[in-house]
C-alpha positions in Angstrom: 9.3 44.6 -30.8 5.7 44.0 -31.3 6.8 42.1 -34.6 9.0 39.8 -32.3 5.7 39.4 -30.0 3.5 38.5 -32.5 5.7 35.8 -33.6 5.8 34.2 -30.5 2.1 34.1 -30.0 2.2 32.5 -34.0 4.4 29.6 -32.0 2.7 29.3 -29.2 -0.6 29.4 -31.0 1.1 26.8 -33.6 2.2 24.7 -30.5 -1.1 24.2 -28.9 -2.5 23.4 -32.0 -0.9 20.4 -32.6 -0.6 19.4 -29.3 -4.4 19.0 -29.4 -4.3 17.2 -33.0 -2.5 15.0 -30.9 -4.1 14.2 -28.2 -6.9 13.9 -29.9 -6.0 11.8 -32.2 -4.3 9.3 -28.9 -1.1 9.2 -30.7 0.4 11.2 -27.4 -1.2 10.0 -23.9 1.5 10.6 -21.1 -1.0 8.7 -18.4 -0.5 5.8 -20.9 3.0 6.1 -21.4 3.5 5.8 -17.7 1.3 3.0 -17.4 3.2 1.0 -20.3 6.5 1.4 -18.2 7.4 -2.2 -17.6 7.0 -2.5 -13.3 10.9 -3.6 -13.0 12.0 -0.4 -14.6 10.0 1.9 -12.2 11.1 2.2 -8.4 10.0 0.2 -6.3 7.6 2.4 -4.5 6.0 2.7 -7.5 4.8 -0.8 -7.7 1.6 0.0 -6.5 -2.0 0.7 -8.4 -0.6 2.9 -11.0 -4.4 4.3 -11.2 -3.6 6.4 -8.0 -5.5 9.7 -8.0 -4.2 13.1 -5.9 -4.1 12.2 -2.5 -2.1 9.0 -2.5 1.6 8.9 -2.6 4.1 6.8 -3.1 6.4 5.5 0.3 10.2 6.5 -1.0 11.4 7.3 -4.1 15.2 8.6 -3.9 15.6 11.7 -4.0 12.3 13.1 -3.0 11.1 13.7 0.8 7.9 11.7 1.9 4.7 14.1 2.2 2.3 11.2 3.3 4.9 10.0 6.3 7.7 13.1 7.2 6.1 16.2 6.4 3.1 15.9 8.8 2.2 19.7 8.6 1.0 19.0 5.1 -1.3 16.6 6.3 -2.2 18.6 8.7 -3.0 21.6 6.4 -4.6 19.4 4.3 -7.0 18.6 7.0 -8.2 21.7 7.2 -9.1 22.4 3.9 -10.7 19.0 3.9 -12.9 19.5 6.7 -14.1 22.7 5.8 -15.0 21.2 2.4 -16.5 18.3 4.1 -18.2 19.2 7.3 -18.9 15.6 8.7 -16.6 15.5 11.7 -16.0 12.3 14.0 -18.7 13.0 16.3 -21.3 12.7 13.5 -19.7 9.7 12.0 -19.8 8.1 15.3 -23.6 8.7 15.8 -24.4 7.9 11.8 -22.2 4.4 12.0 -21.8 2.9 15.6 -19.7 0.2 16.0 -18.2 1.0 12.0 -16.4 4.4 12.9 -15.2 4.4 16.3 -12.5 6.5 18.5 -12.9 5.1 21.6 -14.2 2.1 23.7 -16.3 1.9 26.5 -15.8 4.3 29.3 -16.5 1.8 32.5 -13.6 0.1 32.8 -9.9 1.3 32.8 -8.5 -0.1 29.7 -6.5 1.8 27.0 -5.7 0.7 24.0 -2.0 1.2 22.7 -1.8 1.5 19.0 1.0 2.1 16.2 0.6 3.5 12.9 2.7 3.4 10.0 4.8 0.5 10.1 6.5 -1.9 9.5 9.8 0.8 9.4 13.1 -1.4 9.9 14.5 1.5 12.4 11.6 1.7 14.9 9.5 -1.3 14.9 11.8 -3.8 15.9 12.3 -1.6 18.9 8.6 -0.6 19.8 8.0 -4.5 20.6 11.2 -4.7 22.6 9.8 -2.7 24.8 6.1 -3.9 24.5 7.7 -7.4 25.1 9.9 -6.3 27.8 6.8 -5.2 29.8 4.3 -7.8 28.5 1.6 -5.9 26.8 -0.1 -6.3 24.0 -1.0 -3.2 21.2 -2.1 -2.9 17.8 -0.4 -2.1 15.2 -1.6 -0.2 11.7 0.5 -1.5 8.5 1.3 0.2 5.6 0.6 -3.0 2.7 3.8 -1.5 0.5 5.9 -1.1 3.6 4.9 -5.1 4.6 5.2 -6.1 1.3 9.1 -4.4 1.8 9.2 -5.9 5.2 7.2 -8.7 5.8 9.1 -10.5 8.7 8.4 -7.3 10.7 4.8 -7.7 9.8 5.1 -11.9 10.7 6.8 -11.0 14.2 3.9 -8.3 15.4 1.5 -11.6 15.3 3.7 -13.7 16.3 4.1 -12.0 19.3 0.3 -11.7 20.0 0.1 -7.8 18.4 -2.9 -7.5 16.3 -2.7 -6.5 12.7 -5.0 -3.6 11.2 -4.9 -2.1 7.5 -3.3 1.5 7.4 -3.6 1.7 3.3 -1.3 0.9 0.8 0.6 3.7 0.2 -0.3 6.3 2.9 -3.3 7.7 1.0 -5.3 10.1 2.4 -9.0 8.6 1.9 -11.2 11.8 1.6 -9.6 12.7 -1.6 -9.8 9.7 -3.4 -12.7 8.3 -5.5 -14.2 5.1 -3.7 -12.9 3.3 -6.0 -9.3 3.8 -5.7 -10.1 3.8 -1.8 -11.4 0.4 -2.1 -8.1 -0.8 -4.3 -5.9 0.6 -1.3 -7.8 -1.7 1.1 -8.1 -4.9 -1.0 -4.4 -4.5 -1.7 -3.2 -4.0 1.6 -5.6 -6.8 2.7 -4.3 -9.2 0.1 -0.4 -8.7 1.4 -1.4 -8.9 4.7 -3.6 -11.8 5.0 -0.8 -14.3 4.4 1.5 -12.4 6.5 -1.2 -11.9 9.7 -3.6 -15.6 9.1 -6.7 -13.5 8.8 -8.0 -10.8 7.1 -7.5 -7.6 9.3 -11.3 -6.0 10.4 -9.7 -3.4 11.6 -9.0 0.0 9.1 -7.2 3.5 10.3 -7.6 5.9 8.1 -4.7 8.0 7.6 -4.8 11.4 8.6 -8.2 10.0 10.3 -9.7 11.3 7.2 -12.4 9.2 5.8 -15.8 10.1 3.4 -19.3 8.5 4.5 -19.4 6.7 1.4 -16.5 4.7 2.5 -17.8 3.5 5.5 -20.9 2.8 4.4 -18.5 0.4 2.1 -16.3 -0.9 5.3 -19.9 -1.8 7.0 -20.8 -3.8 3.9 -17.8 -5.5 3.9 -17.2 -6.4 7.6 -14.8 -3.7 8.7 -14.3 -1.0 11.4 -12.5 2.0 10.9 -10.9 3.0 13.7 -9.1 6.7 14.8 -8.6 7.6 18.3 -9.3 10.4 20.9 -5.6 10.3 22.3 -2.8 11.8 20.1 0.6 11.6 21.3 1.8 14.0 18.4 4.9 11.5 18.3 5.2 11.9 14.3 6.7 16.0 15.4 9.5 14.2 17.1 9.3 15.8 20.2 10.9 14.2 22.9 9.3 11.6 25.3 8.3 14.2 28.2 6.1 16.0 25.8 4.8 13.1 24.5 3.3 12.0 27.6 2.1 15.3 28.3 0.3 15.4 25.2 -1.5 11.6 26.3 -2.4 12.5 29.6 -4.4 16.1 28.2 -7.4 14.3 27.1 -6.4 10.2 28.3 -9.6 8.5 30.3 -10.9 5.2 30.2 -11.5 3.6 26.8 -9.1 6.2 25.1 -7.5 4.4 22.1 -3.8 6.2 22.2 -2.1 7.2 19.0 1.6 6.4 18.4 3.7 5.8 15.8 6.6 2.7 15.0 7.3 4.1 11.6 8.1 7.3 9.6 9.3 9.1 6.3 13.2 9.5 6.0 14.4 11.4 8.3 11.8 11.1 10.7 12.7 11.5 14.6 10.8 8.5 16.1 13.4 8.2 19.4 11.4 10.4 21.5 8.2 7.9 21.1 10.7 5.1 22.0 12.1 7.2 25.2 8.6 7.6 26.3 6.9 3.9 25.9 8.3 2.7 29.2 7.5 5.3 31.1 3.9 5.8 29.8 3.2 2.1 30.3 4.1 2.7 34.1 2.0 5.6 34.3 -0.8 3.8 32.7 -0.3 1.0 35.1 0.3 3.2 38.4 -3.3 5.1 37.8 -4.7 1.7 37.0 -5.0 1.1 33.5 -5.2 -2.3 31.7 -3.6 -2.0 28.2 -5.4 -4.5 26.0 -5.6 -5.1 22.1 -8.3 -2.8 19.8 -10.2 -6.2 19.7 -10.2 -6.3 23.3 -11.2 -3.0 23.8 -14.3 -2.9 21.3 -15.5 -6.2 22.0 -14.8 -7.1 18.1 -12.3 -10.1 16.5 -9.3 -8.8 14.8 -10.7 -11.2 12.2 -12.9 -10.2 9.0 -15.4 -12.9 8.1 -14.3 -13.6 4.4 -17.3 -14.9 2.3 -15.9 -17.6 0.2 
């Protein structure tokens, strides 16, 4: 017996060994390898910066649920290891970047903001700005640049039907942990798909998950953007149905509350509850007395980005 274990350790030991030799010597790099892969022989929701780092995800590969999109209680567990790691919360940002890191508007006046994350999805966006067109109002909506790249005459229709366009990532990364560099590639590469698609260059950025580092704003302020989150969450991405939806806007809704929806999710996802609900919270906004307006509206800001040339 102990004859048979000291062989193993001999091939495990032999095994490593080389292993190493090999590494060392680059004639094995599996990073590499996966880089080489031609891009029409990977998915397609791999066609993204193959440099990602933990954190970001890909959209959809077959076979495999979607972290970033369906299962939301990983994000949500990840947030709270992140923010005991990191213990800058939105309050501090707030007072450290005003007018670059916002979650609400003004609180005078009694305008919301409507806005959408996540999209464009072919099963629920189509159908979020039926109704928004139905009742004549204008939100904004967050888009996803591998999702528009997918679905770009989703992405057309939300300007052409005076929606404003804002820059949700590439692939659904979450931004606080991810170097500033790859954060910055998942900006310029959403911005680069959308800006054809929109006629400007979106100002507006949401983090997803709301999670974002100082370092990255500091970034977005250099480079003419705004992140935005909110201080309304609808909770919509649970799929609960539409009557706790509203209950969940109306806990903490007051004037200049920027509202948190979603028009797209991971496969599988239950979005029909948030579609049940947006009539009936746009006459509840309307019967207390609230004005639904655009992000830009709200904030005072253009949708635009000044691009140097």
């Amino acid at each position: 017996m102990q004859r048979n274990n000291h062989g193993v350790r001999s091939i495990r030991k032999t095994v490593l060994i080389l292993l190493a030799v090999m590494l060392l010597s680059g004639s094995f790099d599996p990073v590499q390898r996966l880089h080489a892969a031609p891009l029409d022989k990977l998915p397609a929701s791999l066609h993204i910066q193959l440099q990602n780092e933990p954190g970001s995800l890909p959209l959809s590969i077959p076979g495999v649920s979607e972290p970033s999109f369906q299962s939301r209680e990983t994000g949500q567990q990840k947030k709270k290891k992140i923010s005991r790691r990191d213990a800058t919360s939105w309050v501090d940002l707030q007072q450290r970047y005003p007018g670059t890191f916002v979650i609400g508007g003004p609180r005078k006046e009694r305008k919301v903001a409507l806005t959408f994350d996540d999209v464009p999805d072919p099963r629920y966006t189509s159908k979020v700005l039926d109704i928004l067109a139905r009742h004549k109002v204008r939100a904004t909506f967050f888009v996803v640049g591998s999702r528009a790249a997918s679905y770009p005459s989703i992405v057309r229709r939300i300007g052409r039907e005076g929606h404003v366009i804002g820059n949700h990532s590439y692939n659904h990364a979450v931004f606080s942990r991810i170097s500033l560099f790859a954060f910055q590639q998942q900006i310029r590469n959403t911005d680069a798909i959308l800006r054809p698609l929109a006629g400007y260059s979106p100002r507006l950025i949401r983090p997803p998950y709301g999670e974002v580092l100082p370092g990255q704003i500091e970034w977005m302020k250099q480079n003419g953007y705004i992140a935005v989150n909110w201080d309304v969450d609808s909770v919509d991405w649970r799929g609960i149905d539409s009557s706790t939806i509203l209950f969940n806007i109306k806990k903490t809704l007051q004037p200049g509350s920027i509202i948190l929806q979603h028009a797209g999710g991971g496969i599988g996802q239950d979005l029909s509850g948030t579609l049940e609900a947006l009539p009936k919270l746009i006459k509840l906004l309307r019967s207390k007395g609230y004005q639904m307006v655009t992000l830009p509206e709200l904030l005072g800001e253009p949708a635009a980005r000044s691009v140097k040339p």
